[in-house]
C-alpha positions, 0 to 999 in steps of 0.5 A: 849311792852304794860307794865302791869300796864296797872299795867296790866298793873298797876301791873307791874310799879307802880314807873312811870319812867317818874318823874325820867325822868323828874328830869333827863330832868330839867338838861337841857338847858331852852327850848332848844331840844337836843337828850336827850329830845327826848329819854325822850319822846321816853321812854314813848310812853305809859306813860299814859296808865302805869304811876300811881300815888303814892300809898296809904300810908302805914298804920299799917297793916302788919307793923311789921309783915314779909312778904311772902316769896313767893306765889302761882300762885293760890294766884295770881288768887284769888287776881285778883277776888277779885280786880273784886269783889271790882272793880265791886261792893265796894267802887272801883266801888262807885270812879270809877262811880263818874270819870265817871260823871265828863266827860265833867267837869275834864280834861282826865289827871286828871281822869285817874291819878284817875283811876289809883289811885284807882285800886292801892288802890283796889290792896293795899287792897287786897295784904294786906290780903295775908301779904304784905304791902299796900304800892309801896314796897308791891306792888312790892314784891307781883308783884316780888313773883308772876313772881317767881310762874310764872316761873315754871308754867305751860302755861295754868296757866300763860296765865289764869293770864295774861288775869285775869289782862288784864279783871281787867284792862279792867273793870277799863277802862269801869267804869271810863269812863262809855263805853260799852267796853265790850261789844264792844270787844266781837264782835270786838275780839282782836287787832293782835300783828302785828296791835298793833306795827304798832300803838306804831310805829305811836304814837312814830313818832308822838312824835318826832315832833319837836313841841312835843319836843320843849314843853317837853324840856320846861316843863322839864326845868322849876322849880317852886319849891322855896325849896330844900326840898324832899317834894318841889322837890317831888311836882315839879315832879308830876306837870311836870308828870302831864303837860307831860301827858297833852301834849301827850294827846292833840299833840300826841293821839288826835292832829288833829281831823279827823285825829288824831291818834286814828281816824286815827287807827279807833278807832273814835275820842276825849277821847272815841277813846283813851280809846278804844285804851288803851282798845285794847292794854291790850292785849298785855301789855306782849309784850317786844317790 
């Protein structure tokens, strides 16, 4: 259901399937809604929470070198500390403060697709010293090796992994947008699976508005790349990812005040309630539905 990227939900989709998506959706007719832009739309209902920019280039670290064959469960719980430890006290906690002080000034987008950034830039570090390459084909390999170990783990070992990834992710949130969400989850505990459905079924009603739709299928449509090159059509792809974003934020989440879905599912209203909602929604991130 909740796709780890969060990576955690990070960790999972690193490629965002939304660029794809919506070089597939330019193909269709300028500003006009057809059954095919609503199931682009209708396959992110989580975009935001899960798609992340590019990772950081790959440097010469473990270029030439073999990578792992595989990895141990164990492996992957330390590469979870040691993201904790960068997050809480590296250079990944130095960025994550300076998202934090610019609330009010940089739109939410812009601020999340940073957040996004930097925990991947955090993993790339750390997956580098187990001999991966810190680069989107590292990422996956090292994401790939672990569901291997995992496969034959034990429960217990599974679940410990599970919520070491949920906590990191957790904590990326809180800094980056300086709430005590911590502190806040202790006392609240954790949103039911049942309580979670109900708000993915509520936000993927919303995006089938017909205003929703019709901007998508604009956006989508609309080409400012001057060349055909890779690197133009590259830039296109993020702009649209960026715009779409944008939309799903304002007409979808936070449209309304009030009543807006994040108040409407308590969780108070503006960017505060949508990050405490993608806060409680880490829990299940695993969720296939």
């Amino acid at each position: 259901m909740f796709s780890s990227a969060s990576s955690r939900l990070l960790l999972r989709r690193l490629p965002s399937p939304l660029l794809s998506q919506a070089a597939a959706a330019s193909k269709m007719s300028r500003g006009k809604v057809t059954h095919s832009s609503g199931a682009l739309i209708a396959k992110h209902t989580r975009f935001l929470s899960t798609a992340s920019p590019p990772p950081p280039t790959q440097t010469m670290a473990n270029a030439n070198s073999p990578p792992p064959e595989k990895i141990a469960p164990e492996a992957g719980l330390g590469a979870q500390d040691a993201m904790k430890l960068f997050i809480q006290h590296g250079v990944g906690r130095r960025k994550l403060n300076e998202i934090a002080v610019e609330k009010g000034t940089t739109p939410l987008v812009d601020r999340w697709q940073r957040m996004v950034a930097t925990y991947i830039e955090t993993q790339c570090h750390v997956i580098t010293l187990l001999g991966y390459t810190p680069d989107e084909r590292g990422i996956g390999l090292y994401t790939q090796h672990l569901q291997q170990a995992l496969a034959s783990a034990s429960p217990e070992v599974q679940d410990m992994l599970r919520i070491a990834g949920r906590d990191t992710y957790r904590m990326v949130l809180a800094n980056a947008f300086d709430l005590p969400l911590m502190e806040e989850q202790e006392s609240k505990g954790e949103m039911s699976i049942v309580d979670a459905r109900n708000v993915m079924h509520k936000v993927s009603l919303r995006m089938q508005a017909p205003e929703v739709l019709e901007k998508v299928a604009k956006i989508c449509s609309t080409s400012v790349v001057m060349t055909d090159s890779p690197e133009a059509q590259q830039i296109d792809m993020a702009r649209k990812h960026t715009v779409i974003q944008q939309v799903m934020v304002d007409d979808v989440y936070l449209s309304g005040g009030s009543s807006s879905l994040v108040s409407e599912c308590g969780f108070g209203e503006g960017e505060d309630g949508y990050v405490k909602l993608q806060f409680q929604l880490a829990e299940h991130q695993g969720d296939p539905l």
